[in-house]
N, C-alpha and C positions, 0 to 999 in steps of 0.2 A: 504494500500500500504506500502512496506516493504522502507525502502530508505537506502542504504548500502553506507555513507561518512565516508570520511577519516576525516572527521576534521569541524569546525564550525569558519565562521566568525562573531564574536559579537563586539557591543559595548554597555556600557550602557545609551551612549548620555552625558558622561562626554565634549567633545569635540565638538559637532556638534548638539546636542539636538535631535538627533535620538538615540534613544537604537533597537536596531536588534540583530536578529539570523539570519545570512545565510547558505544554505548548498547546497550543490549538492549530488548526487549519480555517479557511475559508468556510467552511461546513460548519463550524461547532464541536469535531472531532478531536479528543485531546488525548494528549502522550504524555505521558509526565512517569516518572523515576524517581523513586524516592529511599532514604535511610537513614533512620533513627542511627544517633553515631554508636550506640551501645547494640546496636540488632546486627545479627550474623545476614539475613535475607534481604534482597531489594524487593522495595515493593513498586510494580508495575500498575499502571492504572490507562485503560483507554477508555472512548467512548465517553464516559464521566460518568464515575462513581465504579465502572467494573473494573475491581481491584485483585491481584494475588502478588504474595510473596515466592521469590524464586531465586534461585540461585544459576538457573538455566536461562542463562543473556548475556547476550554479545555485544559489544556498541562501540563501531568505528567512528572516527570524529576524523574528516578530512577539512580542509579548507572552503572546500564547495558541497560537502553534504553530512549528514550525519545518517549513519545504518545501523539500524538496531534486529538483532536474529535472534527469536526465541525459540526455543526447544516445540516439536509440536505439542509436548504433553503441558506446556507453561503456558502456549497459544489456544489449546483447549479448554484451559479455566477464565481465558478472559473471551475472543471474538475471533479465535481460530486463524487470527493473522499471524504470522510465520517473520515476515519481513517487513518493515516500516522504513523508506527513505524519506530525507526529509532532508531536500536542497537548499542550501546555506548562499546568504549574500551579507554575512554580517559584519556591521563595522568592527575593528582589531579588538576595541577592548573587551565588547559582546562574547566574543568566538573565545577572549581568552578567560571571561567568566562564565560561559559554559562548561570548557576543558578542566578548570576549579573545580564545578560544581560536581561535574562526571567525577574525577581524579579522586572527588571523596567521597562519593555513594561506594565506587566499586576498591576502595585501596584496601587492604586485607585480603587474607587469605580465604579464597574459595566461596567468593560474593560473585559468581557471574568473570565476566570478561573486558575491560575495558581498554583500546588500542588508539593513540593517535597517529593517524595517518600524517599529518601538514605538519 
């Protein structure tokens, strides 16, 4: 699934002890990523409000897109989507508090996958 936002809500749990990604598309369809800084699971959340915790996620961060690849059995408790791209145009300081906000949902041992490409 392609998700075409204008923009990312992050933090990296400096303030609140959650680090997240949120997004929406054109649609109203939302991806967002999330972790309590004490919880082993990230919690994935699409569509808005359908939530599961997993450990089974991938998520490349390139300069022009970010991909996220879930397990099919992580993609069967939320909307059976596999793959989410979701093509990047954002200004420097954006993209580098995103790569933040990811760097601290997935840093630990055996929370998912997290790779920057750019």
């Amino acid at each position: 699934m392609i998700i075409h936002t204008k923009g990312f809500a992050t933090s990296t749990g400096d303030d609140e002890e959650l680090a997240s990604v949120y997004c929406t598309d054109t649609s109203g369809y939302c991806l967002s990523f999330a972790r309590f800084l004490d919880d082993e699971l990230v919690e994935v959340m699409v569509v808005d409000q359908i939530n599961y915790k997993t450990r089974e996620i991938s998520v490349e961060l390139a300069r022009n897109e970010l991909r996220v690849t879930l397990s099919p059995a992580a993609a069967a408790q939320l909307d059976d989507i596999t793959e989410y791209i979701v093509p990047l145009s954002l200004p420097e300081k954006e993209f580098h508090e995103l790569d933040a906000a990811l760097t601290v949902i997935f840093e630990g041992n055996n929370r998912g996958h997290y790779v920057r490409l750019a």
